[in-house]
DSSP file (Angstrom, degrees, kcal/mol; ACC not computed):
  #  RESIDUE AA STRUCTURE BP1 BP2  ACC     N-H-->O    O-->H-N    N-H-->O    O-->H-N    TCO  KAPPA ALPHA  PHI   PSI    X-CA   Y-CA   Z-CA
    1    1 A X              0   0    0      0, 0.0     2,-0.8     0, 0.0     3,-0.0   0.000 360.0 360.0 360.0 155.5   -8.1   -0.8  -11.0
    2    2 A X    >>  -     0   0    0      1,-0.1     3,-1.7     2,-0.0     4,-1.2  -0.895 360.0-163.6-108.2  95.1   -8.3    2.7  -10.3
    3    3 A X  H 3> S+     0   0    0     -2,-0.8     4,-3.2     1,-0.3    -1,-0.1   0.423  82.5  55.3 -45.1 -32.3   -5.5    4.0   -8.7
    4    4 A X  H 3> S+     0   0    0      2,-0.2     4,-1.5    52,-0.2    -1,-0.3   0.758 109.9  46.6 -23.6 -58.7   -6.8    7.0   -7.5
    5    5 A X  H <> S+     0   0    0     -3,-1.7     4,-4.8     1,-0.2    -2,-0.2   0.825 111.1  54.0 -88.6 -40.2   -9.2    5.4   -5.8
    6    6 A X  H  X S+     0   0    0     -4,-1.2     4,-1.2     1,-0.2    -1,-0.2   0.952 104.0  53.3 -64.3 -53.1   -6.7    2.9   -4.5
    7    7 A X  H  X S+     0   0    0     -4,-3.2     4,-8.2     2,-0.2    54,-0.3   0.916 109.3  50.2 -46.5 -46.1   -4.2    5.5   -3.0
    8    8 A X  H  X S+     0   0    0     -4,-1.5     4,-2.1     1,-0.2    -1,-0.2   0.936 105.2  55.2 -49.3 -44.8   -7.1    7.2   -0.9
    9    9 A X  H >< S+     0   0    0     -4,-4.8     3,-1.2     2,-0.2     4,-0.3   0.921 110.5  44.4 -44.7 -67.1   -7.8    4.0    0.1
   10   10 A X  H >X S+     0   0    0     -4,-1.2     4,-4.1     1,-0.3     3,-1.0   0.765 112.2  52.6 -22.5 -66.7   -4.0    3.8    1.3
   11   11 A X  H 3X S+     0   0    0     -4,-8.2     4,-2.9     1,-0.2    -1,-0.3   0.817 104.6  54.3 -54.6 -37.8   -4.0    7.3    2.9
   12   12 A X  H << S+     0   0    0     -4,-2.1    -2,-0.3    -3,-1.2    -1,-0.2   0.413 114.0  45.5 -75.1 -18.6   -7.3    6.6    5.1
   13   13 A X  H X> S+     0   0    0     -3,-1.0     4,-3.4    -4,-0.3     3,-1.1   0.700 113.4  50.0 -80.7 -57.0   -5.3    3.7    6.3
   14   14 A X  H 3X S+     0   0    0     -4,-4.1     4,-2.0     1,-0.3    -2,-0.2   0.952 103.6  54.7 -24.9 -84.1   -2.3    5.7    6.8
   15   15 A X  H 3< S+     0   0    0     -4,-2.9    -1,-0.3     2,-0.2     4,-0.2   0.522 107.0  52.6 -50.7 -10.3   -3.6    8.2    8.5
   16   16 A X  H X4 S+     0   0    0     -3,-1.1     3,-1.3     2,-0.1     4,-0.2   0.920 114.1  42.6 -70.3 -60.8   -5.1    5.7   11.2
   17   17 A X  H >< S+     0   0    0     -4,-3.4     3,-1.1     1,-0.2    -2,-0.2   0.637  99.5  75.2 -65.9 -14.5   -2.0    4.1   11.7
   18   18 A X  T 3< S+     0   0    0     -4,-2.0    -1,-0.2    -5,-0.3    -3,-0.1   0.703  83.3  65.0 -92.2   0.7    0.0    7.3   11.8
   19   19 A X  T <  S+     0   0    0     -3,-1.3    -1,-0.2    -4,-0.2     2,-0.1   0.628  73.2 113.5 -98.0  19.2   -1.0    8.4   15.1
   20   20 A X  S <  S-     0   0    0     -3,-1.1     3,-0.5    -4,-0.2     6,-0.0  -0.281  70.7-133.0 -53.2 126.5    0.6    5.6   16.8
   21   21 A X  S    S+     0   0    0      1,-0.2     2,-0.4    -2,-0.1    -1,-0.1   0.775  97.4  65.9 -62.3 -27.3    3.7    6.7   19.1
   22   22 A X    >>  -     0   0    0      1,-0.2     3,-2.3     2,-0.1     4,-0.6  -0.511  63.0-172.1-119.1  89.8    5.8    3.9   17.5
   23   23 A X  H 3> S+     0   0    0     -3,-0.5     4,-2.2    -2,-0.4     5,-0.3   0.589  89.5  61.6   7.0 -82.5    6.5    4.7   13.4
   24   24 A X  H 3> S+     0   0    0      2,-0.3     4,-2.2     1,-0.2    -1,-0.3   0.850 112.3  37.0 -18.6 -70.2    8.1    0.8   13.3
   25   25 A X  H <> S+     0   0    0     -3,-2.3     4,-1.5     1,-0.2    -2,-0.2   0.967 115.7  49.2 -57.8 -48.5    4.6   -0.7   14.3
   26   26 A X  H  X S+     0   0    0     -4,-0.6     4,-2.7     1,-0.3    -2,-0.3   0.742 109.2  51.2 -56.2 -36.8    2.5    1.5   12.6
   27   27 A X  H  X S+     0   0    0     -4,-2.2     4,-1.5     2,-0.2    -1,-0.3   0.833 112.1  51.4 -73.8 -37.1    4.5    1.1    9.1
   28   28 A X  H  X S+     0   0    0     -4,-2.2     4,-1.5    -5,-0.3    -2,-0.2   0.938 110.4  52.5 -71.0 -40.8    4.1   -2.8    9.8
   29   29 A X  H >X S+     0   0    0     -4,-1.5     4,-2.2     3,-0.2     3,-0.7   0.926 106.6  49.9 -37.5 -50.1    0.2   -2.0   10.3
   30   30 A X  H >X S+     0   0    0     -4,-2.7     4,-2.0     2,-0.2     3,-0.9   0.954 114.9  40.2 -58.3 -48.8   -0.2   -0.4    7.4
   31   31 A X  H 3< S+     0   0    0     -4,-1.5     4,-0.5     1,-0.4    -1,-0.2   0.454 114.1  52.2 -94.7   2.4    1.4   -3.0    5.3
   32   32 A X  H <X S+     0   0    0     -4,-1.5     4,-1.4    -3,-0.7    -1,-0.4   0.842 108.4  51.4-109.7 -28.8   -0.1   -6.0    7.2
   33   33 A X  H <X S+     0   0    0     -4,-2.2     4,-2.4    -3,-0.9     5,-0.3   0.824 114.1  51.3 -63.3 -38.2   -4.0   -4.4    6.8
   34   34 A X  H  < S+     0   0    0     -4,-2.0    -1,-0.2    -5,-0.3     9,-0.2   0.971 111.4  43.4 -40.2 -64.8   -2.8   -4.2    3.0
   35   35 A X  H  4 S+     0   0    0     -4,-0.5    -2,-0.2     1,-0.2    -1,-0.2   0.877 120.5  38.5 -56.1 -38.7   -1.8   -7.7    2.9
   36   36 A X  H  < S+     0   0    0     -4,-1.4    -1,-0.2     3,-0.0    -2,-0.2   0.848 126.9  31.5 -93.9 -36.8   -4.8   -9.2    4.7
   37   37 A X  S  < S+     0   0    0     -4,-2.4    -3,-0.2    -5,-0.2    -2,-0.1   0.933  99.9  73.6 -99.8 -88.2   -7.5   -6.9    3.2
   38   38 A X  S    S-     0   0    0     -5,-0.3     2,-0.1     1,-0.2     0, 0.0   0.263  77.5-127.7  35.1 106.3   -6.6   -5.9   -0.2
   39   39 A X    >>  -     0   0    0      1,-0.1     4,-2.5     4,-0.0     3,-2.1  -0.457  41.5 -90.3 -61.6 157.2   -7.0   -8.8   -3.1
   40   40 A X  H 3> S+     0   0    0      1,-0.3     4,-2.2     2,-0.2    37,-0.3   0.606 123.2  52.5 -37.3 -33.0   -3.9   -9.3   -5.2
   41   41 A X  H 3> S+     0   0    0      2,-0.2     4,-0.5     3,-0.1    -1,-0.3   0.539 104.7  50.1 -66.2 -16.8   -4.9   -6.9   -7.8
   42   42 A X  H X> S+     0   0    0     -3,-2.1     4,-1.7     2,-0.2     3,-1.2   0.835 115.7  47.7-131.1 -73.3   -5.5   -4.0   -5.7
   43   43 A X  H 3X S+     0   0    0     -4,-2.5     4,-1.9     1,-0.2    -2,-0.2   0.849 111.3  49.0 -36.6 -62.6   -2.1   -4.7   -4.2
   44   44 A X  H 3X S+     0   0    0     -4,-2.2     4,-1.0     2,-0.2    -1,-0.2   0.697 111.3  50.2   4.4 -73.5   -0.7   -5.0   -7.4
   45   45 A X  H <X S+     0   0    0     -3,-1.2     4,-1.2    -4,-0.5    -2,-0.2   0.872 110.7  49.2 -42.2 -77.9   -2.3   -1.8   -8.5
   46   46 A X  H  X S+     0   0    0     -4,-1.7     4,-0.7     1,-0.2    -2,-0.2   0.682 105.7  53.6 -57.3 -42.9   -1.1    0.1   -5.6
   47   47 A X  H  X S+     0   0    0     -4,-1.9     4,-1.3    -5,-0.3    -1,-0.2   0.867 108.5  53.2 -64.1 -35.8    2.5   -1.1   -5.8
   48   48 A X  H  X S+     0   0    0     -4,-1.0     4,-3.1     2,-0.2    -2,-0.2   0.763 101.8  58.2 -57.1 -37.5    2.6    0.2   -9.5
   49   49 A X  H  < S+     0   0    0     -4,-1.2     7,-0.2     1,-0.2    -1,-0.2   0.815 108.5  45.9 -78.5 -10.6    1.3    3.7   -8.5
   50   50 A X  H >< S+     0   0    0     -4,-0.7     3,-0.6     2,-0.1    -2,-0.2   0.916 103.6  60.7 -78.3 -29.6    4.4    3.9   -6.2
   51   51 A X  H 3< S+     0   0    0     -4,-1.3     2,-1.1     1,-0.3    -2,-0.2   0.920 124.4  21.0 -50.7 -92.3    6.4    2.6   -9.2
   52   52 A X  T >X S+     0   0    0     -4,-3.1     3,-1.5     1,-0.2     4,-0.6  -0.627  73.2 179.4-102.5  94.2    5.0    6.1  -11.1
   53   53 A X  G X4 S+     0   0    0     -2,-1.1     3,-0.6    -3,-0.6     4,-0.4   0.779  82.5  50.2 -44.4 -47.8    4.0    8.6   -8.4
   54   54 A X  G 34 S+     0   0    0      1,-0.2    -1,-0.3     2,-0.1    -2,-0.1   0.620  86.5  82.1 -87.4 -25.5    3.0   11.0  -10.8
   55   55 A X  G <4 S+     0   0    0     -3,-1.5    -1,-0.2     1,-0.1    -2,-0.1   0.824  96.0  39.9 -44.3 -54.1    0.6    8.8  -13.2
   56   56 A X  S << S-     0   0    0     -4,-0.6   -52,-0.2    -3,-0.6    -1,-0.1   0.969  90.2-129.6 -68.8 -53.5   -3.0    9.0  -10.8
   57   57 A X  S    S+     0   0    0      1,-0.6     2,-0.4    -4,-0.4    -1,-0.1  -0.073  78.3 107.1 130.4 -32.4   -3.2   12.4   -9.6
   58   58 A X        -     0   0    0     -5,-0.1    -1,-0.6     1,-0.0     2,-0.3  -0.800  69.1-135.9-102.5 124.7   -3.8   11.3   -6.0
   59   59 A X        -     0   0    0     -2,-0.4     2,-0.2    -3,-0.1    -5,-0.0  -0.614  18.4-128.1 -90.4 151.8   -0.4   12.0   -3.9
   60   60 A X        -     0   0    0     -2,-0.3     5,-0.1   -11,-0.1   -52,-0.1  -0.644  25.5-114.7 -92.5 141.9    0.4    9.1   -1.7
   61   61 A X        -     0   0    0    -54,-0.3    -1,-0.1    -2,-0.2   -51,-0.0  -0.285  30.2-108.5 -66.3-178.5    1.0   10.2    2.1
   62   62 A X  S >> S+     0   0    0      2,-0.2     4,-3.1     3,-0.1     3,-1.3   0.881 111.5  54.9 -70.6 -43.0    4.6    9.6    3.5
   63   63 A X  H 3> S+     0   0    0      1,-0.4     4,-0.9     2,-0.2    -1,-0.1   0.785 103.9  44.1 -45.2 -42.1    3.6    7.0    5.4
   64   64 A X  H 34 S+     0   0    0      2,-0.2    -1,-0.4     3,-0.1    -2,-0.2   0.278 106.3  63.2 -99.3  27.2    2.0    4.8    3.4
   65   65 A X  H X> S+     0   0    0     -3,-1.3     3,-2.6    -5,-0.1     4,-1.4   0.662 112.4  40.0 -45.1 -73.4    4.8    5.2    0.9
   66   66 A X  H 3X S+     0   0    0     -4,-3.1     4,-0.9     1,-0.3    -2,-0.2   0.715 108.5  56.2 -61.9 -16.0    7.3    3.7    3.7
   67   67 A X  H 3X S+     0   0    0     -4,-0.9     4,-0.6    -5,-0.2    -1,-0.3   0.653 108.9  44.6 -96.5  -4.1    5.4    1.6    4.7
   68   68 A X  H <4 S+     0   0    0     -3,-2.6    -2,-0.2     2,-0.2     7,-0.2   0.665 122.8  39.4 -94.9 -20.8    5.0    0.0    0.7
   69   69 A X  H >< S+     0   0    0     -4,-1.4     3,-1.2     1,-0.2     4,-0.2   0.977 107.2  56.3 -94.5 -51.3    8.6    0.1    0.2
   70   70 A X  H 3< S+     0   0    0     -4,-0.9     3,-0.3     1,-0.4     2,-0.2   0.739 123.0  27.4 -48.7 -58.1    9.6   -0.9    3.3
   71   71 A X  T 3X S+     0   0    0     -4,-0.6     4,-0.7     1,-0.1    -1,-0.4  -0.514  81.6 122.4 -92.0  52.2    7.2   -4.4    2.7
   72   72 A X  T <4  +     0   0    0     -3,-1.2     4,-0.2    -2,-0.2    -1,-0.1   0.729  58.3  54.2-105.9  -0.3    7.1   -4.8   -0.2
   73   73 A X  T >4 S+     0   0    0     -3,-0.3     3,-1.8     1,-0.2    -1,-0.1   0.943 111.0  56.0 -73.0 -37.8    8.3   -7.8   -1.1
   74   74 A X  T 34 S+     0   0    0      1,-0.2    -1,-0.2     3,-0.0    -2,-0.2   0.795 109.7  44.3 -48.0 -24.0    5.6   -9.2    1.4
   75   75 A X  T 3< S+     0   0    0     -4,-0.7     2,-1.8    -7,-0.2    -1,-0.2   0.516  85.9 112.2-107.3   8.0    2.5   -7.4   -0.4
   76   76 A X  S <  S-     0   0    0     -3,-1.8   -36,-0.1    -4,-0.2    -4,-0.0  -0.543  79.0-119.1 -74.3 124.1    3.8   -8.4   -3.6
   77   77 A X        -     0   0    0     -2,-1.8     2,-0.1   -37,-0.3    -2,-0.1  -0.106  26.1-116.5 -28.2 130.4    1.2  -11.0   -4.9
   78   78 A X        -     0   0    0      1,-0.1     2,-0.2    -3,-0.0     3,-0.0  -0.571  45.6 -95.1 -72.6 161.7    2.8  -14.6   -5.5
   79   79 A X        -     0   0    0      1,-0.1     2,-0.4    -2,-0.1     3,-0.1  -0.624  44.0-103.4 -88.9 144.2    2.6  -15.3   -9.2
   80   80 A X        -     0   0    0     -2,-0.2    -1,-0.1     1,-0.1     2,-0.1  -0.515  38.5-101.9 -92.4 146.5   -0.1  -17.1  -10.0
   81   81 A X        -     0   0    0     -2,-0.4    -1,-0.1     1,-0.1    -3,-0.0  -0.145  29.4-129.0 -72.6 113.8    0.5  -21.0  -10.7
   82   82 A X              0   0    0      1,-0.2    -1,-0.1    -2,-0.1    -3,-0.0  -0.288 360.0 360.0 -50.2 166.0    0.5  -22.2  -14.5
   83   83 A X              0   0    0      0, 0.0    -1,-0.2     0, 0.0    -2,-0.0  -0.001 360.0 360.0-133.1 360.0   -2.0  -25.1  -15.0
C-alpha cells in the first residue's frame, strides 16, 4: 500500500470532518468513515504510518492523527482466521 497515498486520503477526510463545531464527533467521524470504507489493508497501512510518522513523506493532519489513536483499537483489522 502506498502510504502516501493513503495519508492524503486521511487528510481529505480530516479536513471534512474538521469543520464540525464538536471535535468529539468529528474525531468519531473520521475514524468511523475509516472503519466502514477502508479495507483491512489500507487500515492496516495507515495505522503503521502513524507507528513511523516520518517513513512516507506525507505529514498526517492533527486531526486525523487523534482521531487514529484515539480508535484505534476499533480500526484495527481482526486477525484473520487460520483454516
Amino acid at each position: 500500500m502506498d502510504s502516501q497515498n493513503l495519508i492524503d486520503m486521511a487528510n481529505r477526510i480530516g479536513d471534512f470532518f474538521d469543520s464540525m463545531p464538536d471535535r468529539e464527533e468529528a474525531l468519531a467521524g473520521i475514524a468511523d468513515h475509516i472503519r466502514r470504507f477502508w479495507e483491512p489493508r489500507m487500515r492496516r497501512a495507515l495505522l503503521a504510518a502513524l507507528d513511523e510518522p516520518d517513513a512516507s513523506g506525507v505529514e498526517m493532519s492533527g486531526i486525523v492523527r487523534e482521531a487514529l489513536v484515539k480508535h484505534r483499537d476499533s480500526l484495527t483489522p481482526a486477525a484473520a482466521a487460520a483454516v
